[in-house]
C-alpha distance (Angstrom), angle and dihedral (degrees) to the residues before:
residue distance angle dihedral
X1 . . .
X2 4.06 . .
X3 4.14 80.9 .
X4 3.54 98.1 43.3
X5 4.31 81.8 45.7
X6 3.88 95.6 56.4
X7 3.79 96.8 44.0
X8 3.42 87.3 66.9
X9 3.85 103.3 41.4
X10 3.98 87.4 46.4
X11 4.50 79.9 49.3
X12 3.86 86.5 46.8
X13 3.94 93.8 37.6
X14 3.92 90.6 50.9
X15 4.43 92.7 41.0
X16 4.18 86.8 53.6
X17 3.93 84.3 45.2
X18 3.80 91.9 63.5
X19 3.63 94.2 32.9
X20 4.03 84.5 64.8
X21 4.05 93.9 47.1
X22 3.94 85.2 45.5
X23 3.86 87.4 55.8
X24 3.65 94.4 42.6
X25 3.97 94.2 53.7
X26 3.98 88.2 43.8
X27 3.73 86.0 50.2
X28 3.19 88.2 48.1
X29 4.01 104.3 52.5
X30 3.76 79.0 49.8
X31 3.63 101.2 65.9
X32 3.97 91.1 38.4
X33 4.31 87.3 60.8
X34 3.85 94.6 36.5
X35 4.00 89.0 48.8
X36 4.38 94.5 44.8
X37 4.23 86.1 44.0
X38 3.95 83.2 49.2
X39 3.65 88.1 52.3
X40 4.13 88.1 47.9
X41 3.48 95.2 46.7
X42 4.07 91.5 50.7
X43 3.63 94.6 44.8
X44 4.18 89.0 47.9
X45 3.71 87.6 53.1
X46 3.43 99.6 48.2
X47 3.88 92.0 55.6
X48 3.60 96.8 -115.3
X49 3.45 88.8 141.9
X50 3.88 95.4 73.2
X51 4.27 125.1 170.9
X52 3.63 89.8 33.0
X53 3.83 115.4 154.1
X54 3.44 122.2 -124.5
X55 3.70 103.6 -111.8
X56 3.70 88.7 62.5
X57 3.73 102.4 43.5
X58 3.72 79.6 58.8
X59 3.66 93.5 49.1
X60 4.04 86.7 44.4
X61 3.35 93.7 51.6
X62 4.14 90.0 50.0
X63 4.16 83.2 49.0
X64 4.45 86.1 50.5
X65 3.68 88.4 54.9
X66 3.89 97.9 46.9
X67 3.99 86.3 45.4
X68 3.74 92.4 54.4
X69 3.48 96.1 41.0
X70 4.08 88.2 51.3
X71 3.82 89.6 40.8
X72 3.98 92.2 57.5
X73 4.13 82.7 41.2
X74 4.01 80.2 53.7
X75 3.94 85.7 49.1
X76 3.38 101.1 50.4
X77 4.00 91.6 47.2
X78 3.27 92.5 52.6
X79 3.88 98.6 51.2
X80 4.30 84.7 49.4
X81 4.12 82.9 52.0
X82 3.91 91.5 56.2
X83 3.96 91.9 46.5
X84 3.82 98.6 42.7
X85 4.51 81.2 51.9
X86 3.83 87.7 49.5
X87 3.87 91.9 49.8
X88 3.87 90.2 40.2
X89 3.92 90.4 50.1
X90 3.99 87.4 42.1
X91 4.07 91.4 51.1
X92 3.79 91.2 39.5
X93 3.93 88.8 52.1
X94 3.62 89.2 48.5
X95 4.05 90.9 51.4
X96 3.43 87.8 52.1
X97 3.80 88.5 57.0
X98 3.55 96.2 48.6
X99 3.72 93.6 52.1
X100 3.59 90.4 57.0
X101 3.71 90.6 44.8
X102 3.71 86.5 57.6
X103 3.45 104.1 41.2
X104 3.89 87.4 57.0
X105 3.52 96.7 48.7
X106 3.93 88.9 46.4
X107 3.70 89.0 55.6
X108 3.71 90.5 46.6
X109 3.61 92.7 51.8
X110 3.80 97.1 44.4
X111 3.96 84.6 51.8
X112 3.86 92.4 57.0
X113 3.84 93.1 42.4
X114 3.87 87.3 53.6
X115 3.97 98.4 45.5
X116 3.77 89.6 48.7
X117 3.90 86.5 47.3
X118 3.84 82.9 49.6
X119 4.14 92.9 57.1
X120 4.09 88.7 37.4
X121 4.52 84.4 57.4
X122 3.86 83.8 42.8
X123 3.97 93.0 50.5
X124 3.80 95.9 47.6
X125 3.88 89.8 42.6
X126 3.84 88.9 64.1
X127 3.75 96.1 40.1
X128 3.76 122.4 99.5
X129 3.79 112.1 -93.4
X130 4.40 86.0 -112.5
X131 3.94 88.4 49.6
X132 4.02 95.4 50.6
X133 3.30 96.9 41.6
X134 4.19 88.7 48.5
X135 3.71 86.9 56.5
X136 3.68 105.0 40.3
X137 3.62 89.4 55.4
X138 3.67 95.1 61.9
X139 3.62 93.3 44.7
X140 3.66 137.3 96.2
X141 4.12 104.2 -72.4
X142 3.96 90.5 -136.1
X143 3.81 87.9 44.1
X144 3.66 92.1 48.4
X145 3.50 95.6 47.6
X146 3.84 89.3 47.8
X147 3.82 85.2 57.5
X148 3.58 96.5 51.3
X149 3.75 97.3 47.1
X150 4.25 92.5 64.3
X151 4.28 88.5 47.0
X152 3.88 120.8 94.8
X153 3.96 116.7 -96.1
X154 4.32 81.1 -112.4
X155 4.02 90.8 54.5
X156 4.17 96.0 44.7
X157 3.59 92.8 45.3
X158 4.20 92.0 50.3
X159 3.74 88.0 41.6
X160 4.07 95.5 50.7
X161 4.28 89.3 43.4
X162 3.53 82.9 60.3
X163 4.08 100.0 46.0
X164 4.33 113.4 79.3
X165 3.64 104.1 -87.9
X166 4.05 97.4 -106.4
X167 3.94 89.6 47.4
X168 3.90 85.1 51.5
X169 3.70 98.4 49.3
X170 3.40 90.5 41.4
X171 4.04 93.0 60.9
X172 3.91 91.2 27.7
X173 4.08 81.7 65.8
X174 3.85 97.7 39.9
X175 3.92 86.3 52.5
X176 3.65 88.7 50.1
X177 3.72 88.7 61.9
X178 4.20 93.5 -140.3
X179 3.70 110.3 117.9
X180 4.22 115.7 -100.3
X181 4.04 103.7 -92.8
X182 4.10 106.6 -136.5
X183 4.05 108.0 -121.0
């Protein structure tokens, strides 16, 4: 599950990634127009446009008006850009944080699970050979096998004597680690 956890956060990790070089490029096509309509509205002031009609200084100061009103639009966008990348850094921080948190508290968990495995191998080792094999047989397979793999040779080989023959061969095989052939 702790695999199947960081996949995802890495998939997450990497889609915020190019969220934040998708902003940046946007942010940056924003500056680029705002600084060439900057350069418009200078040169319009100054009068460099000189011998223009009437009719079309009317109809460039209608065009002025829709640029500024677009350039504070621009503005506005671009201050909403820098606080959506300050959230996305904050929540990106803050999965960072949790992974840690979780990785931690996976180790600490996997540490319990294998010092209670420890006493369970310790049990069994002091059990009669009868007893063990009683239990292992109504135990998990995997677990059982995980039991017999930290006993001495002497102890597995009492224990399995002592199991029915099929449940024997069945976690002699597991502990060999090949896969069961089908007869």
């Amino acid at each position: 599950m702790s695999k199947f956890f960081k996949i995802n956060f890495k998939i997450k990790i990497k889609d915020l990634f190019w969220f934040l070089v998708f902003l940046g490029v946007v942010k940056f096509i924003l500056v680029t127009v705002l600084t060439f309509s900057e350069v418009y509205r200078v040169e319009a002031k100054e009068g460099t446009f000189t011998g223009c009609p009437p009719e079309f200084s009317e109809l460039l100061d209608l065009e002025r008006a829709k640029i500024l009103e677009k350039e504070k639009e621009i503005e506005l966008r671009e201050k909403e850009l820098e606080v959506m990348e300050k959230r996305i850094r904050e929540q990106m921080a803050a999965l960072k944080d949790l992974e840690t948190t979780i990785d931690k508290k996976l180790r600490q968990i996997e540490a319990i699970q294998d010092e209670r495995t420890k006493l369970l191998v310790k049990a069994i080792a002091e059990m009669r050979a009868s007893k063990a094999a009683e239990v292992l047989i109504n135990m998990d397979r995997d677990m059982a096998v995980k039991i017999l793999s930290q006993l001495k040779s002497s102890q597995i080989a009492s224990i399995l004597s002592a199991m029915p023959p099929d449940k024997a061969a069945d976690l002699s095989t597991a502990l060999s680690g090949y896969p069961p052939k089908e007869y």
